[in-house]
N, C-alpha and C positions, 0 to 999 in steps of 0.2 A: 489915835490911829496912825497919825505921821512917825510916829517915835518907833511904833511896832513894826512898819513898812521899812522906818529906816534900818533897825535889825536886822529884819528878814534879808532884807538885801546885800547888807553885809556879811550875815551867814551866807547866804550864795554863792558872791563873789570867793571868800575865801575857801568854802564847798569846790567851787571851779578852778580856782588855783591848785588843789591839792589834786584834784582829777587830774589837769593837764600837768602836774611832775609824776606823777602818776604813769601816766602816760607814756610822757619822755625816758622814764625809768624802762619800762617797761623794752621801749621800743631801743632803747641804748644796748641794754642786756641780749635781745635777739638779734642785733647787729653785731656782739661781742661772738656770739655761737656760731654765728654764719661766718664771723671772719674765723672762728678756730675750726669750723667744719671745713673750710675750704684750705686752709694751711696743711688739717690732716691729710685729706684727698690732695693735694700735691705731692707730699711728701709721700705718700704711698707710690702713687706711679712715679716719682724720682725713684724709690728702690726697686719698683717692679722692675723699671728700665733696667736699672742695674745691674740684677743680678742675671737680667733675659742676655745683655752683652756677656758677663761673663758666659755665662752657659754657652754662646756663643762662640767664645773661643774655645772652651773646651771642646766643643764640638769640631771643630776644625781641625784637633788632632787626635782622636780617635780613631784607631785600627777601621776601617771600612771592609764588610764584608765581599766577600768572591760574588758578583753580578751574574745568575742565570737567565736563559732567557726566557722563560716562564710562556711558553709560543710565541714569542716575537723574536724573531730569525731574521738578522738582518733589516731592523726595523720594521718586517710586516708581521702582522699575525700569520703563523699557520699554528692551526689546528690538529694537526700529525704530530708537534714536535711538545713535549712536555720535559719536566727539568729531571734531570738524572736522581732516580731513586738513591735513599743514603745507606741505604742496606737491603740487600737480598738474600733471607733465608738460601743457601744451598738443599735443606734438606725438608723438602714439602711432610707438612703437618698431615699425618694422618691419627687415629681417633685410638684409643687404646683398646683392645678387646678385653672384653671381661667374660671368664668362663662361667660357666652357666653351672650351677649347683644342682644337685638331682632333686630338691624340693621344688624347686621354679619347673624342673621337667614337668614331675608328675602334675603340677597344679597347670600348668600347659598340656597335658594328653588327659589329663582330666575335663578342663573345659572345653575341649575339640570332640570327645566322646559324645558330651551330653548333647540332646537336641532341645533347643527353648518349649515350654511348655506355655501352653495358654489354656486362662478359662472361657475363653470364648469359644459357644456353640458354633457360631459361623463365622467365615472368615468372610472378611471382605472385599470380594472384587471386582475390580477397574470399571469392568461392563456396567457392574449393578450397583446402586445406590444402594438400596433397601430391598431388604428381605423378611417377610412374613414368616414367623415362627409359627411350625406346625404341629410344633408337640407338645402340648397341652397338658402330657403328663405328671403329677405333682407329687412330690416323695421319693420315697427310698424306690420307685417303680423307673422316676427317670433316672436313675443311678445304673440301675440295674440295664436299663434299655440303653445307654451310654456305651 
């Protein structure tokens, strides 16, 4: 039994050595990442900076447009003064007329002639809701009585 204890233990032990470089490896390797992750992100905002100066100067000499006052007239707002239109039609738009064809007439005094037809016996009005049908006549007699 001492012999097999003593094994065991020295499998363990060197079981536990291999964990903790294991370990160490491990933990080396993510401190290698974090230091290249952080060199990149400098190195980024060192060129953001960069190129935000250049852009910088170029902006500083840049033709600058003509300032209207868009309703601030002498530093206050009014509300009367808006910025000078950039163009004004001279010549107000009006609609084209289109002449009228003699088919479009006739189907125009055509349906001004007719008067709507309906098949309703009774019409309905305002006063009265309902009305009782009193003609009881069936066939060719209520045609006739029509």
């Amino acid at each position: 039994r001492g012999l097999a204890a003593r094994k065991a233990s020295e499998k363990f032990e060197e079981w536990l050595k291999k964990k903790k470089l294991q370990k160490m490896e491990t933990k080396r390797i993510e401190k290698n990442e974090e230091e290249k992750r952080i060199a990149e992100t400098q190195e980024r905002k060192e060129k953001a900076e960069k190129v935000y100066q250049e852009w910088l100067e170029k902006v500083k000499n840049r033709p600058r447009t003509v300032p209207s006052s868009f309703g601030y007239a002498n530093g206050y707002y009014d509300g009367c003064s808006y910025p000078a239109p950039t163009y004004c039609n001279p010549i107000p738009w009006k609609p084209i007329p289109v002449p009228h064809t003699e088919d479009t007439m006739k189907k125009r005094t055509c349906k001004m002639k007719e008067k709507p037809k309906s098949n309703c016996v009774y019409r309905m009005h305002s006063n009265m809701a309902f009305r009782p049908k009193d003609n009881l006549i069936v066939g060719t007699a209520w045609k006739k009585s029509r």
